[in-house]
Backbone as CSV, one residue per row, in Angstrom:
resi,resn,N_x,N_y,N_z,CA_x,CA_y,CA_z,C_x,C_y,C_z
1,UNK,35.398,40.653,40.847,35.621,40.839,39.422,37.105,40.742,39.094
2,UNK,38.095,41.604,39.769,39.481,41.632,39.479,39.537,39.960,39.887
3,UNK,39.384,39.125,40.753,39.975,38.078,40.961,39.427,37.157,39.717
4,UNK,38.178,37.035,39.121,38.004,36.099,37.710,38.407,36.601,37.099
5,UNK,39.100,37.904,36.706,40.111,38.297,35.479,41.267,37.814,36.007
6,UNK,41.671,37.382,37.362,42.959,37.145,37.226,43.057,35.362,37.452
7,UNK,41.769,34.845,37.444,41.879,33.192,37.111,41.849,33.159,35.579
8,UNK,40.941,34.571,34.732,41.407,34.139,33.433,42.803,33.987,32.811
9,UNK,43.708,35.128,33.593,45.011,35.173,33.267,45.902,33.650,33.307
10,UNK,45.230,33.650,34.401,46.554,32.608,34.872,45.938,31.152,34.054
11,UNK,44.648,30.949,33.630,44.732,30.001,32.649,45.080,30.003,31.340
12,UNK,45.016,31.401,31.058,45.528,31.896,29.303,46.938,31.238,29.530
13,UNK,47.672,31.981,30.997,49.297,31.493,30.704,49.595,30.115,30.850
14,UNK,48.501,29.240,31.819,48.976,27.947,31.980,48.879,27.495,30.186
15,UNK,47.654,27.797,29.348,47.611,27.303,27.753,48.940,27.268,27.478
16,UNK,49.402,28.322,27.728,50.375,28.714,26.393,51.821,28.196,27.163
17,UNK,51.704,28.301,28.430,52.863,27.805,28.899,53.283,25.944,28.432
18,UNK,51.668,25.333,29.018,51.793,23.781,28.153,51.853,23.822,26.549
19,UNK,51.854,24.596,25.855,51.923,24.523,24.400,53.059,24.680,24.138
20,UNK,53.762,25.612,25.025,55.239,25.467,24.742,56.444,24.105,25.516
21,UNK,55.769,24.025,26.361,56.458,22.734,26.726,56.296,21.662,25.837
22,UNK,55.009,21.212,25.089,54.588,20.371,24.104,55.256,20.785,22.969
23,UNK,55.628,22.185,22.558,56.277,22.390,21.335,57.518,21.465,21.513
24,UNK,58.351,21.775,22.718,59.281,21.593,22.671,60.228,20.444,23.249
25,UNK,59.145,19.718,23.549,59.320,18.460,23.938,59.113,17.550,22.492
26,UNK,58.234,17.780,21.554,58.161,17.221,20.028,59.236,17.641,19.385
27,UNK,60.069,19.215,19.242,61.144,19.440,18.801,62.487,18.407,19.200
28,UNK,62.475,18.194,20.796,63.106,17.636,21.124,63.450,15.547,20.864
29,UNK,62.103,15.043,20.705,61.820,13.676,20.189,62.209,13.683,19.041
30,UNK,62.154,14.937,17.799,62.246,14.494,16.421,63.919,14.501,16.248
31,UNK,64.167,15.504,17.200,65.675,15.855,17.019,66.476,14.533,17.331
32,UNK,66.022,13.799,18.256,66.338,12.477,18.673,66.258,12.005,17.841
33,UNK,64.835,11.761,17.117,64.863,10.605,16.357,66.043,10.842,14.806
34,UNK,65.969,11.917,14.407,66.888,12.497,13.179,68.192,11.912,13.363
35,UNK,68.942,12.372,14.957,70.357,12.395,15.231,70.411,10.647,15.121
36,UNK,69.700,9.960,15.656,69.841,8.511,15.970,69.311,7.604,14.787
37,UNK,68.490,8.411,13.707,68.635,7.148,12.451,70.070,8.145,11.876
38,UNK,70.420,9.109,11.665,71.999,9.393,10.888,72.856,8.835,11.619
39,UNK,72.676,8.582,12.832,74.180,7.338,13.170,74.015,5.884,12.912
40,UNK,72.814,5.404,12.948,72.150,4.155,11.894,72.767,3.899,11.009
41,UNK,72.291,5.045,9.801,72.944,5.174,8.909,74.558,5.419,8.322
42,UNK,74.488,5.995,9.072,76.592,6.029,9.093,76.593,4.846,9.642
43,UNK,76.034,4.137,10.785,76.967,2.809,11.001,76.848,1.881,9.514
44,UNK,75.737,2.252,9.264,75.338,0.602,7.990,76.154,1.257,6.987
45,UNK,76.183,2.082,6.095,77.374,2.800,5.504,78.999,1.757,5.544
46,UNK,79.135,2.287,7.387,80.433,1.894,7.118,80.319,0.006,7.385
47,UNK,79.152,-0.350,8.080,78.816,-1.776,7.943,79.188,-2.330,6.520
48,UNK,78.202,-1.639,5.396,78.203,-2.013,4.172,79.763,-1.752,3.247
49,UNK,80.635,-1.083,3.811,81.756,-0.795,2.862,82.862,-2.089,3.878
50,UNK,82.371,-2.623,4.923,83.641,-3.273,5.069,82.617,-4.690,4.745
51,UNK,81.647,-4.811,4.414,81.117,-6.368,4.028,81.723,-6.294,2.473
52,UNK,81.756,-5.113,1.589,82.246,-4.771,0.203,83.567,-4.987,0.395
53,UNK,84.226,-5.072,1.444,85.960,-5.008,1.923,86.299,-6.804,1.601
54,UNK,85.159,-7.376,2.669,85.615,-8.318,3.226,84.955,-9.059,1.611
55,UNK,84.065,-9.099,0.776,83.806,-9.809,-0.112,84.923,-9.519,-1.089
56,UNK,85.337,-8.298,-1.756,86.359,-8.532,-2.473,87.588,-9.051,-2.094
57,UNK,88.092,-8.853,-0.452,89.106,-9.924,-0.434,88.920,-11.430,-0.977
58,UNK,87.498,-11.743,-0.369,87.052,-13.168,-0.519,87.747,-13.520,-1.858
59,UNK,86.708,-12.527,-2.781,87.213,-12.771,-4.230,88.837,-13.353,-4.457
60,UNK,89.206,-12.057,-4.268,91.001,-12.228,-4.263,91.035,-13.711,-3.795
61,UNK,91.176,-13.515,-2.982,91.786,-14.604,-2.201,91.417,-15.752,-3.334
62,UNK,89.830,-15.889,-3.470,89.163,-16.840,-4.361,90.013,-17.464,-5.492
63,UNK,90.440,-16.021,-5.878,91.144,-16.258,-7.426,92.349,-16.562,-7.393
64,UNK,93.165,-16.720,-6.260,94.810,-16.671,-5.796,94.491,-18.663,-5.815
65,UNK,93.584,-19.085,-5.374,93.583,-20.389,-4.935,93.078,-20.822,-6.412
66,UNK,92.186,-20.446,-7.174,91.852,-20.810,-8.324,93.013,-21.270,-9.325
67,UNK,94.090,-19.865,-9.376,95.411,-19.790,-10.412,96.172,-20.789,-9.616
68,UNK,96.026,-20.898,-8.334,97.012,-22.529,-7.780,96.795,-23.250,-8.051
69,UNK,95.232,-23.518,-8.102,94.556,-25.082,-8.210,94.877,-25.688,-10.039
70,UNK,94.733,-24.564,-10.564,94.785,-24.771,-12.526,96.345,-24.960,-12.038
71,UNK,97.122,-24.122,-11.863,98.685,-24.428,-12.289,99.542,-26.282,-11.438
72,UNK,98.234,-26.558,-10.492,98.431,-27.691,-10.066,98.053,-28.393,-11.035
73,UNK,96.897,-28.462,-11.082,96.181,-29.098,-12.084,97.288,-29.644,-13.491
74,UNK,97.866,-28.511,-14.176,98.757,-28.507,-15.424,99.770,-28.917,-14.904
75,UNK,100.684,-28.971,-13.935,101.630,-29.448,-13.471,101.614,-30.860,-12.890
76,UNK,100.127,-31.494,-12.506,99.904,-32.756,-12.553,99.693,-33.458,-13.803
77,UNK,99.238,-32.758,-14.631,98.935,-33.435,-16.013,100.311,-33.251,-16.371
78,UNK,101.076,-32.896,-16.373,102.566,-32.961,-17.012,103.362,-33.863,-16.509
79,UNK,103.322,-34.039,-15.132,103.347,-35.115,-14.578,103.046,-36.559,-14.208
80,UNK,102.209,-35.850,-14.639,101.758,-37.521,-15.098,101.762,-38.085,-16.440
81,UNK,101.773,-36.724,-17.186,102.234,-37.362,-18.591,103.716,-37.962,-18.864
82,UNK,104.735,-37.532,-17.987,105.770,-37.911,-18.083,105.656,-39.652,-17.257
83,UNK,105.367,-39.669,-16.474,105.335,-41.035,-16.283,104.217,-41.907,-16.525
84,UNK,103.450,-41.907,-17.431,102.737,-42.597,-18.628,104.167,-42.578,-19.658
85,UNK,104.643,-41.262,-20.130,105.339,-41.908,-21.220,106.817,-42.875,-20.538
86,UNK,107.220,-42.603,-19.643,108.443,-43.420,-18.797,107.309,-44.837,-18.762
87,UNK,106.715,-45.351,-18.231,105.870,-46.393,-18.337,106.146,-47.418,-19.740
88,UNK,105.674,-46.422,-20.530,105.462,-47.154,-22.049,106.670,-47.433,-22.123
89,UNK,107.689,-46.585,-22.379,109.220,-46.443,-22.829,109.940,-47.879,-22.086
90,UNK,109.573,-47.905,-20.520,109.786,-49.089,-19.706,108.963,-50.287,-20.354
91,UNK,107.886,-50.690,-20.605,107.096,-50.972,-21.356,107.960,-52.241,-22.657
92,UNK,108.324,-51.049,-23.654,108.719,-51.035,-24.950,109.908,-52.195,-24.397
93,UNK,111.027,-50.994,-23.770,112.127,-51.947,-23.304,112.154,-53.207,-23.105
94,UNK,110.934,-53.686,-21.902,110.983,-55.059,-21.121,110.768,-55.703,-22.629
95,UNK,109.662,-55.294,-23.724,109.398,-56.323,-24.780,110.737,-56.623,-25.680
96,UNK,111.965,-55.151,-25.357,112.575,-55.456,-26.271,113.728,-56.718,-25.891
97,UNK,113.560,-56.226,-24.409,114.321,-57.345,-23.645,114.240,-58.846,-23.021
98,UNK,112.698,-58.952,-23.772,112.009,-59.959,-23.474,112.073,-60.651,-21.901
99,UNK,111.956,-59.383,-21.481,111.259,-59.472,-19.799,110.072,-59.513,-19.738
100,UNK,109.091,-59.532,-20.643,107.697,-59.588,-20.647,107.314,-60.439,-21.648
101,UNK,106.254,-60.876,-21.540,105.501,-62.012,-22.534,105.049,-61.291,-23.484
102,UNK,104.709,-62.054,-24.380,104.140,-60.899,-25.812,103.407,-62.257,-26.224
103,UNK,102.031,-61.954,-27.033,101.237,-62.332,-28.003,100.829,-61.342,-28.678
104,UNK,101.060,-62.399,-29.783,100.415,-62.208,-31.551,100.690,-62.860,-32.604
105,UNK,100.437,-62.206,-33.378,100.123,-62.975,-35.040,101.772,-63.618,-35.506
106,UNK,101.703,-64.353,-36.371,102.852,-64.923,-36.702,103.185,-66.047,-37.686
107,UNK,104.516,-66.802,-37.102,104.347,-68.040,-37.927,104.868,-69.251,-37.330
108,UNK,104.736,-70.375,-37.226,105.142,-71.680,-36.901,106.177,-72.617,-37.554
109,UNK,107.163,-72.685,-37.532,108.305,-73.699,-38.404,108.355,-74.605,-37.611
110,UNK,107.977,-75.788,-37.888,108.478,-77.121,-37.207,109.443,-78.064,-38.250
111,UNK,110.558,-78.733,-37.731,111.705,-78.973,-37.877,112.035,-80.509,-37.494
112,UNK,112.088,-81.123,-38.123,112.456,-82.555,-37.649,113.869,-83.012,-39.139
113,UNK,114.912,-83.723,-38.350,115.416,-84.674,-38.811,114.992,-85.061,-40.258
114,UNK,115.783,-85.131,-41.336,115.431,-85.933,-42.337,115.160,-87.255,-42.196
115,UNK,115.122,-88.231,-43.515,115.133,-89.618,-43.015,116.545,-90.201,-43.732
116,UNK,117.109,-90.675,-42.687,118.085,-92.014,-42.978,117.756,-93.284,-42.453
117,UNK,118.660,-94.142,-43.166,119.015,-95.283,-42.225,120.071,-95.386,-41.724
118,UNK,120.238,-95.492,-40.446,121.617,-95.823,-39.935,122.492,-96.511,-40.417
119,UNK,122.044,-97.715,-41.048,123.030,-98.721,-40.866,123.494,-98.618,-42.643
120,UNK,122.282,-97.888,-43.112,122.793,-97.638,-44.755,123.490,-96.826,-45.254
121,UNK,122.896,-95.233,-44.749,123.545,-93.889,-45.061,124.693,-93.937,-44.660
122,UNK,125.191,-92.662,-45.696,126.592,-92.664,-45.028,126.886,-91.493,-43.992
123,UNK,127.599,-91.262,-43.540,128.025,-90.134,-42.552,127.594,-89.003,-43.020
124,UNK,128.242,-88.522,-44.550,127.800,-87.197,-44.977,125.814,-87.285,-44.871
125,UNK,125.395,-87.882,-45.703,123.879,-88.022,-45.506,123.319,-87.560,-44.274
126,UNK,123.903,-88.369,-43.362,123.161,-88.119,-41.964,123.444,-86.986,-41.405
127,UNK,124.607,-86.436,-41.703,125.122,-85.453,-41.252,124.303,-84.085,-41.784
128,UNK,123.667,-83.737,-43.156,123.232,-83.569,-44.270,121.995,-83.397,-43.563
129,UNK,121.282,-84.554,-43.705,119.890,-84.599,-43.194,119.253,-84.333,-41.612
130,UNK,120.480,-83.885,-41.007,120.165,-83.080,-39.506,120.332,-82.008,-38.860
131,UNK,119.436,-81.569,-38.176,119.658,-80.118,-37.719,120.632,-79.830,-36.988
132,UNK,121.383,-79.145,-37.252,122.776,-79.283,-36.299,122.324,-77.688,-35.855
133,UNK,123.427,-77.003,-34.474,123.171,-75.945,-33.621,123.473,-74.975,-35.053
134,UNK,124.587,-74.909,-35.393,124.970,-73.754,-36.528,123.617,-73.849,-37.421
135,UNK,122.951,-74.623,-37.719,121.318,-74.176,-38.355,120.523,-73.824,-37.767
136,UNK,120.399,-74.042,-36.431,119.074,-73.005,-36.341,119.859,-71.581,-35.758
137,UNK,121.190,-71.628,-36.048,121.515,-70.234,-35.105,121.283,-69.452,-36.824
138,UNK,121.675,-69.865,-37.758,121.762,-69.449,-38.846,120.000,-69.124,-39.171
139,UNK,119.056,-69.819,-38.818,117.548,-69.650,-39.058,117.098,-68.487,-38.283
140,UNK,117.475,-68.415,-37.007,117.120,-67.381,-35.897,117.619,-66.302,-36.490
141,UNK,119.005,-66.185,-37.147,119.416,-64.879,-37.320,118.513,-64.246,-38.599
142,UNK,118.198,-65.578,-39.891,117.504,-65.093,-40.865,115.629,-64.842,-40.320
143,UNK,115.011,-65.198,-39.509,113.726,-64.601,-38.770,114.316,-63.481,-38.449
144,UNK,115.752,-62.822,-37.902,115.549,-61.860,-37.302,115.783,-60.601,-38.661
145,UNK,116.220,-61.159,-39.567,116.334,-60.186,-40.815,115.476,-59.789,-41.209
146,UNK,114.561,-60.986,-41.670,113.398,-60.414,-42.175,112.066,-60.061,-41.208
147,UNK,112.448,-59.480,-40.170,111.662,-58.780,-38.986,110.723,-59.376,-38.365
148,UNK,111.057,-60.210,-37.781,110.671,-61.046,-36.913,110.822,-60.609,-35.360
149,UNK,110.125,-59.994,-34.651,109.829,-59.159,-33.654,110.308,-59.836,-32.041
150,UNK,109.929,-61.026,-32.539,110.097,-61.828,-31.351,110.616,-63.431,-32.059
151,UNK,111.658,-64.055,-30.799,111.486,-65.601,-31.535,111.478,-66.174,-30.176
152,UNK,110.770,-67.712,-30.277,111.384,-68.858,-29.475,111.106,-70.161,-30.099
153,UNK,111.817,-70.659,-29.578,112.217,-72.263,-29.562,112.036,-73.167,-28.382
154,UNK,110.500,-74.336,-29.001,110.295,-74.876,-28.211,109.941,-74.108,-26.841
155,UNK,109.266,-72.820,-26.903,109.081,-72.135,-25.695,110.200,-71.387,-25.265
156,UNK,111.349,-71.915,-25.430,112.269,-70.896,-25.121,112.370,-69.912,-25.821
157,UNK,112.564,-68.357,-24.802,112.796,-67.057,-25.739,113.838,-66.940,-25.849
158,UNK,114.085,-66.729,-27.096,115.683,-66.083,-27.666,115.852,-64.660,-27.521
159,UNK,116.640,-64.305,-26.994,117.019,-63.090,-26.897,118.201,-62.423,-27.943
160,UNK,118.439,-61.199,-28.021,119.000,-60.332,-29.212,120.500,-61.185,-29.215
161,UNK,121.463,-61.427,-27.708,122.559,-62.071,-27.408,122.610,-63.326,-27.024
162,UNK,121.067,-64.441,-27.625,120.885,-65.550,-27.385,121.930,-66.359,-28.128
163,UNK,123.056,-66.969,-27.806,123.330,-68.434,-29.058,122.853,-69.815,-28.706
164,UNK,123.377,-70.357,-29.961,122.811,-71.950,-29.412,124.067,-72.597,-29.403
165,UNK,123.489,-74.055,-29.418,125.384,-74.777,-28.859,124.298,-76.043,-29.278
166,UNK,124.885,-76.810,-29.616,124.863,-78.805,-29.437,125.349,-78.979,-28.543
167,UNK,124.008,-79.805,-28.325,124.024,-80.789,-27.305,123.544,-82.491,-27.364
168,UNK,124.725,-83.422,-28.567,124.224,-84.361,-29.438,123.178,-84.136,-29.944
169,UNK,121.679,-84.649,-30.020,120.825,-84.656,-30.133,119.703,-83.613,-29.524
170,UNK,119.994,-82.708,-29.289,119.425,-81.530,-28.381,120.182,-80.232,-28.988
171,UNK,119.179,-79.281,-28.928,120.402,-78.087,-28.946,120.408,-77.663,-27.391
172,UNK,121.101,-76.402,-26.932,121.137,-76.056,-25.933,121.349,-74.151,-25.995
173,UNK,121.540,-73.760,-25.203,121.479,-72.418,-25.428,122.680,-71.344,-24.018
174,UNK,123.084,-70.938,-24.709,124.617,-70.104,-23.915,124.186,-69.486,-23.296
175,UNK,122.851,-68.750,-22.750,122.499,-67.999,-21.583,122.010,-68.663,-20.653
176,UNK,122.046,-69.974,-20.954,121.312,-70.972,-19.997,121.118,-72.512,-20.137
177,UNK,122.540,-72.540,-19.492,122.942,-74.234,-19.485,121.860,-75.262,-18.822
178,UNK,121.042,-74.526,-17.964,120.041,-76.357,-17.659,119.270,-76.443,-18.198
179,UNK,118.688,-75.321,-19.927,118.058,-75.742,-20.874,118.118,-76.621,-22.309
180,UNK,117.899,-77.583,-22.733,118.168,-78.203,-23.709,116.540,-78.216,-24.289
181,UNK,116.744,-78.114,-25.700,115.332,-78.734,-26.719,115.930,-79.810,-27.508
182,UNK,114.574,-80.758,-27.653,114.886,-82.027,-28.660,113.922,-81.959,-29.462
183,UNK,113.819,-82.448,-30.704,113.293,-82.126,-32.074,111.757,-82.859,-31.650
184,UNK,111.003,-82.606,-32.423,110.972,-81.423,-33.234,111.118,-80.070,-32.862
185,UNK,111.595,-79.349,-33.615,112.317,-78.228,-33.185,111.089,-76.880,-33.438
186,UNK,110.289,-76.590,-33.208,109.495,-75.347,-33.214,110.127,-74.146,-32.682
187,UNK,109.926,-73.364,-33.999,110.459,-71.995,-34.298,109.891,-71.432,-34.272
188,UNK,109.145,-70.546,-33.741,108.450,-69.610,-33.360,108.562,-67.918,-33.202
189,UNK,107.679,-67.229,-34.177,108.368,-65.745,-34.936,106.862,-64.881,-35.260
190,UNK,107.393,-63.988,-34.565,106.237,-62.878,-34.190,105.988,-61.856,-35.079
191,UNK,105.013,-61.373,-36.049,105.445,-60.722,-37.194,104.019,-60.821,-37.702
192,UNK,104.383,-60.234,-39.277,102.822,-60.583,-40.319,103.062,-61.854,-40.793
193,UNK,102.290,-62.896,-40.351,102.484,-63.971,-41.319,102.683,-64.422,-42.250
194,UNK,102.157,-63.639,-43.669,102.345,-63.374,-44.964,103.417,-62.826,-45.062
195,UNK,104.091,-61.954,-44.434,105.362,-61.612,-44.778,106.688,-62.089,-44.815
196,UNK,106.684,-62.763,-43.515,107.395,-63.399,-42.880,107.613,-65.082,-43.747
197,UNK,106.626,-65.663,-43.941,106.622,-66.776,-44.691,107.127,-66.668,-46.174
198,UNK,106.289,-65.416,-47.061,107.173,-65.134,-47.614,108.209,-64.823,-48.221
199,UNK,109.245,-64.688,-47.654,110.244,-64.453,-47.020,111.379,-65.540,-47.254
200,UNK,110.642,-66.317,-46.119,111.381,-67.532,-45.794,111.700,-68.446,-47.059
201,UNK,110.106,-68.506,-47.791,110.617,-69.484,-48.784,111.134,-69.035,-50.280
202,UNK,111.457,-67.421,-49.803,112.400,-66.618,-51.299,113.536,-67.250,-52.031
203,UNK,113.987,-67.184,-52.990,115.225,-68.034,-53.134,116.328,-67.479,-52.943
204,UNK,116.952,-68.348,-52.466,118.250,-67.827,-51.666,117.899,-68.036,-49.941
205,UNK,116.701,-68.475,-49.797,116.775,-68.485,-47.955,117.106,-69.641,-47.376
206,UNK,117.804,-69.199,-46.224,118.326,-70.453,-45.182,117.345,-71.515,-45.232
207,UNK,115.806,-71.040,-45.033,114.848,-72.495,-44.784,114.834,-73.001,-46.164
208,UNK,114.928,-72.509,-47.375,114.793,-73.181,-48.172,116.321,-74.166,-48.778
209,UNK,117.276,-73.879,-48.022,118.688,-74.724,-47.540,118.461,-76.173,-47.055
210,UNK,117.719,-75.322,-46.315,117.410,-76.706,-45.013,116.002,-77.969,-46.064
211,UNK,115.634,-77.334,-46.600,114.068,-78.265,-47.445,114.788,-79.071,-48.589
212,UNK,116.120,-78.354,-49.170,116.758,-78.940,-50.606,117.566,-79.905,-49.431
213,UNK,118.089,-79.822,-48.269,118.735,-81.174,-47.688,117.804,-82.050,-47.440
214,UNK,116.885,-82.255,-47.091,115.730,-83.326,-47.299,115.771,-83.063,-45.714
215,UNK,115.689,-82.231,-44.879,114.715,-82.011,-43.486,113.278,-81.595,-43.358
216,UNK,112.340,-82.730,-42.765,111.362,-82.566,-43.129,110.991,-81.076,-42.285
217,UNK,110.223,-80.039,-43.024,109.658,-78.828,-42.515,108.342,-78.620,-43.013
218,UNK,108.065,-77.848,-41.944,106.210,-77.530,-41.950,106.010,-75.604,-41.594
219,UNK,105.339,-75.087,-42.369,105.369,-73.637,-42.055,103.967,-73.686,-41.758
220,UNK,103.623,-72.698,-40.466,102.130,-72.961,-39.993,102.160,-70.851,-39.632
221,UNK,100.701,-70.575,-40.551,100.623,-69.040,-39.991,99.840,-68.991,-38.891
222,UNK,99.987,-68.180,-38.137,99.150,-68.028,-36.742,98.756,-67.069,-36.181
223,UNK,97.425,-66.694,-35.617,97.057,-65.712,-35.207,97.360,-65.140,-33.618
224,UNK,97.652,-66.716,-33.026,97.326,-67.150,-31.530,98.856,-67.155,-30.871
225,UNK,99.799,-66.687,-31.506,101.203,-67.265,-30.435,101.588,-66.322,-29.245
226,UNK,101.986,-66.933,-28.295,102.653,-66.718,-26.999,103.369,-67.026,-26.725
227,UNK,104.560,-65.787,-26.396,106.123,-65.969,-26.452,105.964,-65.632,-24.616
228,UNK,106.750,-66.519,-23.829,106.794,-66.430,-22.540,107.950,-65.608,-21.863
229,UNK,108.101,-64.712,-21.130,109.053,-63.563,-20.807,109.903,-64.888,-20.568
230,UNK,111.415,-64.414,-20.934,112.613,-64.630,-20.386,113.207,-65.071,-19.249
231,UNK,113.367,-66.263,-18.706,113.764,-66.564,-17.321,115.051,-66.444,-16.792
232,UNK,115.853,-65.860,-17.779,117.124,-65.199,-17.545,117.459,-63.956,-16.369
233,UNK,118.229,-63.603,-15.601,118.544,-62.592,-15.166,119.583,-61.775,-16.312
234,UNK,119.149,-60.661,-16.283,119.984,-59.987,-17.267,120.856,-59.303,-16.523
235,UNK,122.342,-59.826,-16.802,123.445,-59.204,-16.106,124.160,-58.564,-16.421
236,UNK,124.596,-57.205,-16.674,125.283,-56.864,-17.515,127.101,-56.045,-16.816
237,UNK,127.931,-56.808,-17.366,129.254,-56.459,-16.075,130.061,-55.436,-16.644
238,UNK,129.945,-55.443,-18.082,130.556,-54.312,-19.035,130.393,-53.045,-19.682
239,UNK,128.779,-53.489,-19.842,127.618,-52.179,-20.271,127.821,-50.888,-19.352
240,UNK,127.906,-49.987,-19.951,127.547,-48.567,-19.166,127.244,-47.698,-20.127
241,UNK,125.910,-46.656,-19.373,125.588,-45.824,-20.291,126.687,-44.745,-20.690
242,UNK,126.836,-44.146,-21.823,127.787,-43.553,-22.563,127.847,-42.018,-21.802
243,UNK,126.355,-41.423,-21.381,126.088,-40.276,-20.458,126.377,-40.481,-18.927
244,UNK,126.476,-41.529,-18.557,127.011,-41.500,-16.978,127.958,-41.201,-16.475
């Protein structure tokens, strides 16, 4: 009898002895599991505040290259606006210097000799009835009065310091001795046609000088003319800018 009361004992204590090992072996797993998601969590925490670190630098940074790229940007457009306008300005010049060809609207003067006879007229007559260099330098200067943009003769461009010269029957031209023209003499003047013609045959004008001497002339308006750049070298040995 005492010995099955004392197998009951000792199984009451084995119960309670495994119930406490089981308590405390579950105390012990949860405690694990608690301690090890809060360092989880503190890591992603501080995971998440340096991905928040590293994106607002991004930003920064983003916006540092943005304010470069615009102030490039405006500093190329300024730049380049300056040499677009140096361009034109170069541009303007060559036309004014007739280093470049130009077409447009205009007018046509063709120019021939009056009529004599040699063996009849007298000296003054013939003399009278021909284009001599002092007339067309005197015609060129009146195209250039009444704004005539561009001139040439016979294809040649006249320039602002162009003169002419005789050359018997030819004129010739002082910036360039191996050129000569022979009549008919085409005058050629870049402008409004209507204006320009107008102009010409006002009273009091050189061409209308030249029409009362009996030289035959023809005025032609034109939409189509082409003045050919200048085959001159422009040399200049005296010129200097006034700022240099």
């Amino acid at each position: 009898m005492k010995k099955h009361i004392d197998k009951i004992l000792i199984f009451i204590a084995a119960i309670i002895t495994g119930t406490l090992i089981s308590i405390s072996f579950g105390d012990s797993k949860v405690d694990t599991f608690f301690s090890m998601k809060s360092i989880e969590y503190k890591d992603a925490i501080e995971q998440r505040n340096l991905l928040y670190k590293e994106i607002s630098d991004l930003k920064e940074n983003n916006n540092e290259i943005m304010y470069k790229l615009r102030d490039y940007n405006q500093g190329e457009e300024k730049h380049q606006k300056v040499i677009d306008d140096m361009k034109l300005q170069l541009s303007d010049y060559s036309e004014i210097a007739g280093t470049t060809a130009l077409e447009g609207s205009g007018i046509v003067i063709k120019i021939k000799d009056g009529y004599y006879d040699i063996s009849e007229s007298t000296s003054y007559e013939i003399d009278r009835r021909t284009l001599h260099a002092t007339d067309a330098a005197l015609l060129i200067n009146e195209l250039r009065a009444i704004g005539a943009e561009a001139i040439a003769i016979n294809g040649y461009r006249v320039l602002n310091d162009t003169g002419v010269q005789c050359e018997w029957a030819f004129i010739g031209f002082n910036d360039n001795n191996q050129t000569i023209e022979g009549q008919p003499f085409y005058f050629y003047a870049l402008g409004k046609p209507e204006e320009l013609e107008a102009a010409l045959f006002s009273d009091g004008s050189y061409l209308n000088r030249l029409i009362i001497r009996g030289l035959e002339i023809e005025v032609e308006k034109r939409e189509d003319l082409y003045f050919p750049p200048t085959n001159r070298i422009l040399d200049f040995q005296y010129m200097e800018r006034a700022d240099s």
